[in-house]
N, C-alpha and C positions, 0 to 999 in steps of 0.2 A: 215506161210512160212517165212524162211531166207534165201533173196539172200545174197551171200557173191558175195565180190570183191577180183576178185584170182589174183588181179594183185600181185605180190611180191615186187612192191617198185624199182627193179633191174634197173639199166642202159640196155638201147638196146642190147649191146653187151654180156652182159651176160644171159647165157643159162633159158629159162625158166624154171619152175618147172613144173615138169608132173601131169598130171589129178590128177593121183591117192594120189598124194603129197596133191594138193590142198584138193580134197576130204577129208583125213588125219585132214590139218588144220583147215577146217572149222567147220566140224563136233566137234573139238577138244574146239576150241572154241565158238561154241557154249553151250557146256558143261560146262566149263571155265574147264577145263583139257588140261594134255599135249598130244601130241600125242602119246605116249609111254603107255600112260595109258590107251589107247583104247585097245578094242580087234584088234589084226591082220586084218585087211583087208584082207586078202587073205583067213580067215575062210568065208567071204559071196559073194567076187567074186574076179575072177583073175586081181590083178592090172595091169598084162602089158599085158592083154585080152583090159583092158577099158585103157590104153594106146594106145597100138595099133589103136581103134576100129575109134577113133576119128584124129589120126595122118593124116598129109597129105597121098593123093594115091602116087604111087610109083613112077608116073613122075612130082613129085614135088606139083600137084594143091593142093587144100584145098580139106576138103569134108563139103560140103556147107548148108544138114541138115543132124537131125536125133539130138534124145535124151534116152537115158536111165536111167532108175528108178528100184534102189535097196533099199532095208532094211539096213539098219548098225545103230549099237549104239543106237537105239532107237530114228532112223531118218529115212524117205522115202526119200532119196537121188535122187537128179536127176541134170545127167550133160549132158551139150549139147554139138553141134561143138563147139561154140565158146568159150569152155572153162569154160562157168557160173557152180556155182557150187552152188543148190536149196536145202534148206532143210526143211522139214514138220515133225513136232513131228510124230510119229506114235502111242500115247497114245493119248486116247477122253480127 
């Protein structure tokens, strides 16, 4: 398995980078590829689905568990609330 660190480096003030972004980069380099070189994201699940899914509720709180686990790239991907972004070969 590879945790990755989805921090992006940024000052506070600036906006972070969404799930799906993150997802994007790690997987990306994991591979040592760019992320353009990947297949689409959006062929094995809806980015602003798994944006959304994790976003704060609608009167601001967090949402405090919960993890989801896809396929992509020849990764079993799995990202939680808080952002972490897991990857697991999916070849023996």
């Amino acid at each position: 398995m590879y945790p990755t660190n989805t921090n992006n480096g940024s000052p506070p003030t600036a906006s972070p980078r969404s799930l799906s972004t993150n997802v994007l980069t790690a997987v990306a380099d994991a591979k040592g590829q760019s992320p353009v070189d990947l297949e689409p994201l959006y062929q094995v699940i809806n980015p602003e689905a798994l944006d959304a899914l994790f976003a704060p509720r609608a009167d601001g709180t967090p949402r405090t568990h919960g993890s989801v686990s896809f396929q992509y790239a020849g990764y079993w991907v799995t990202v939680s609330t808080e952002g972490a972004v897991e990857l697991e070969s999916d070849e023996p």
